[in-house]
N, C-alpha and C positions, 0 to 999 in steps of 0.2 A: 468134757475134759477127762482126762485119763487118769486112773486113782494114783497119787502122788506127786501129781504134778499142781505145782507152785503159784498163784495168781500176783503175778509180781505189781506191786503197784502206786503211783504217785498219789499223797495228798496235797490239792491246792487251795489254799484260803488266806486271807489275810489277816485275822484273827488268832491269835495262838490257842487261845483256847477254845478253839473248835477245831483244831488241827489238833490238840491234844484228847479231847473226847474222843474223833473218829480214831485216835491212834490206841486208844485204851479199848473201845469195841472190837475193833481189826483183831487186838492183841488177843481176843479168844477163839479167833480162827485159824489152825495152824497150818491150811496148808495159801494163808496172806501172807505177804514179805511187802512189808512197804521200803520201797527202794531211796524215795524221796519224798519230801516237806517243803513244800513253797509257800512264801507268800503274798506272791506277786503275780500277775501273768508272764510276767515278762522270765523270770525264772522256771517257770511250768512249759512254756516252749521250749526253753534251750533243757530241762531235764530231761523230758518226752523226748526230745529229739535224739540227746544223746545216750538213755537210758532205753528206750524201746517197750516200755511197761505193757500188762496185758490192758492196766485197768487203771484209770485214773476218776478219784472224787474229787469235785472242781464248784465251787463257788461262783455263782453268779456276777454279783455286785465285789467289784474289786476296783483297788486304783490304777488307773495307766491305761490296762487290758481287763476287759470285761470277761466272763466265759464261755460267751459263744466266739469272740474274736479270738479266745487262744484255740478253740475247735477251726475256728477259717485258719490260723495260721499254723496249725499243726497240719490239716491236712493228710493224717494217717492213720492206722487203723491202731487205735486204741477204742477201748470202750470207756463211754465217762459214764460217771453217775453224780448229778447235777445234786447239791447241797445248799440250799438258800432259804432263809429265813422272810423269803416272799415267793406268793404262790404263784402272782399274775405272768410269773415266766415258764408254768409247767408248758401250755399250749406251745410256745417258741423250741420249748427243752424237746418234747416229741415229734415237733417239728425236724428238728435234727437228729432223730432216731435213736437219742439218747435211755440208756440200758434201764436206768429209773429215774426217780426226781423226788430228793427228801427232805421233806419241810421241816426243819430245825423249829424248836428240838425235837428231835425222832428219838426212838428208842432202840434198843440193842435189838430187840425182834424185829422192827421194820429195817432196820439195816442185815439183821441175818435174810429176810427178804430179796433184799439190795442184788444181794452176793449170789443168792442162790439164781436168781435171775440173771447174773453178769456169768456167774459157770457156764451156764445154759448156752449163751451169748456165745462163749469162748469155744466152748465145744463146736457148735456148728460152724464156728467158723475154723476150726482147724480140721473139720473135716473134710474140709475144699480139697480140692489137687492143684496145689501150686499156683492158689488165691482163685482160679478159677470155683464162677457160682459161688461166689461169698456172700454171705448174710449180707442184704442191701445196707443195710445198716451201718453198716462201716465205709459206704461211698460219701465220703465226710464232705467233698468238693457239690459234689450233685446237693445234697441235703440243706449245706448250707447257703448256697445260692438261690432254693425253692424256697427257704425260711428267709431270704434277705427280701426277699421280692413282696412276700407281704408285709415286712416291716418300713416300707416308704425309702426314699432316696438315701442312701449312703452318707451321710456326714465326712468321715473319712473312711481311707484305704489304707490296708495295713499291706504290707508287701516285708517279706521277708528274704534277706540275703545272707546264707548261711545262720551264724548266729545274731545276726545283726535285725535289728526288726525297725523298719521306717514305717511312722505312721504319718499320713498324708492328709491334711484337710482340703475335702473337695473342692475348698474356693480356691484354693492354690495349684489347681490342677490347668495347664494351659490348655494340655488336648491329650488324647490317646494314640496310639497309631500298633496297627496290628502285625505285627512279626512272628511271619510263621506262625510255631505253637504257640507264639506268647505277645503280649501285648508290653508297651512304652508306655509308661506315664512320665510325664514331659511336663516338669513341675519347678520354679524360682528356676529357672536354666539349666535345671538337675534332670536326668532320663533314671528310669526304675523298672527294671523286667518283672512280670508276673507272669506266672501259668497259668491262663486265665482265656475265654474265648473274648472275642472283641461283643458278640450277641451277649455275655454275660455282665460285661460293665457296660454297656447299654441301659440293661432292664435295672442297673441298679441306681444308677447317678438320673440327677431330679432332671425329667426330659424338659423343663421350660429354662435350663438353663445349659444344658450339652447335647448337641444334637450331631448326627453319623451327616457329616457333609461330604460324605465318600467311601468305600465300602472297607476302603482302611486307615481312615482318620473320624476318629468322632473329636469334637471342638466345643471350649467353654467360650459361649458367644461372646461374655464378658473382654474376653480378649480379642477378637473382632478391632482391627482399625479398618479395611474397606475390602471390598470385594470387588477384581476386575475381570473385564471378559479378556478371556486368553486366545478362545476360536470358537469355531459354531458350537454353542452349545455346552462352553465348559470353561468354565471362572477357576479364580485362582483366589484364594480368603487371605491376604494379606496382616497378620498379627502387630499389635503394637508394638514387638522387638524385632519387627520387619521380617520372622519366618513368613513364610510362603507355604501356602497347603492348598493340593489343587480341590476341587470343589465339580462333584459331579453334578450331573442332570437335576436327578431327584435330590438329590445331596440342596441342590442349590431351590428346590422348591422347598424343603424342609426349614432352610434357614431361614426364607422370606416368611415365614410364617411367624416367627418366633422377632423378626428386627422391625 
């Protein structure tokens, strides 16, 4: 970073007073500007989003939205530095390329740490040309889809429309279907775009219950009323609300495996 410039930055926690600690440490580093104070995740999206911060500290264990789902649903280049009063999420937090990870209570020297490590952070990345060669660090989408993968099947999907954040429980989900850049979650009769590859909510949703019966439909078997043959070689997966989803080859050796 360049001398005089500003590390603008969100605190998230749901605790006041731990948003007022970090706010009294911050307060002896002049060139920090804390922008905002949440205590929710669901506030720390719509800040981030519409504040643009260099740097946001962000809490773990919160109600609603957790802190690595307000990282999936931010989706941008912000730097976090993880704050949580449990340790067994540091592996997950570096997982996600997170700038540090500070086990409460820290002290005013491991957070001048913190800082000095997120300048660093900032710097290289504003030495890019026009985001080109960015600190990987900040491909928040790749990162956190590499850290979903080893944490087991998705419970739910958060999908985010504008300021509006839908959180999805997997059992509720009828099917996927792959559009263009973006995939359809197809859920109680309701449709939901995400930016997302269809290969990506694959690896993440529990395979003994949704499987790719087509290379742009993946399907909750649960929802399965029968499967008919349409021509040589290519069925049609018939759902309890009588959609229709046709059902490939391999698509349809996948299913029998699992019905």
């Amino acid at each position: 970073m360049s001398e005089g410039t500003t590390v603008r930055t969100v605190i998230v926690d749901d605790e006041p007073l731990a948003r007022a600690v970090l706010r009294e440490f911050l307060g002896a580093h002049e060139d920090v500007e804390i922008v905002a104070e949440c205590g929710n995740g669901f506030d720390a999206v719509k800040a981030v989003t519409e504040l643009a911060p260099d740097l946001m500290f962000l809490d773990v264990q919160m109600p609603k939205l957790d802190g690595f789902e307000v990282i999936e649903l931010l989706g941008r280049d912000v730097g976090v530095i993880f704050t949580t009063a449990f340790d067994k999420y540091a592996l997950r937090a570096f997982d996600v390329h997170a700038v540090d990870y500070l086990l409460k209570p820290f002290s005013e020297e491991r957070l001048a740490e913190a800082l000095t490590r997120a300048r660093l952070r900032l710097t290289a990345r504003q030495g890019s040309v026009d985001g080109e060669d960015r600190d990987p660090a900040f491909d928040v989408d790749a990162l956190v889809d590499d850290a979903r993968r080893r944490q087991g099947p998705l419970e739910r999907v958060l999908i985010r429309d504008g300021a509006q954040v839908h959180v999805i429980a997997t059992d509720r989900i009828d099917y996927v279907e792959a559009q263009d850049d973006y995939v359809c979650f197809v859920a109680d009769g309701k449709s939901y775009l995400k930016d997302q590859t269809m290969g990506a909510v694959e690896a993440s949703l529990d395979p003994t219950r949704f499987v790719r019966i087509h290379r742009s439909y993946l399907l909750n078997i649960e929802r399965i009323a029968r499967v008919e043959l349409y021509a040589k070689d290519s069925r049609i997966a018939i759902l309890r609300d009588g959609k229709r989803l046709p059902v490939s080859r391999a698509g349809y050796q996948r299913l029998s495996k699992l019905l």
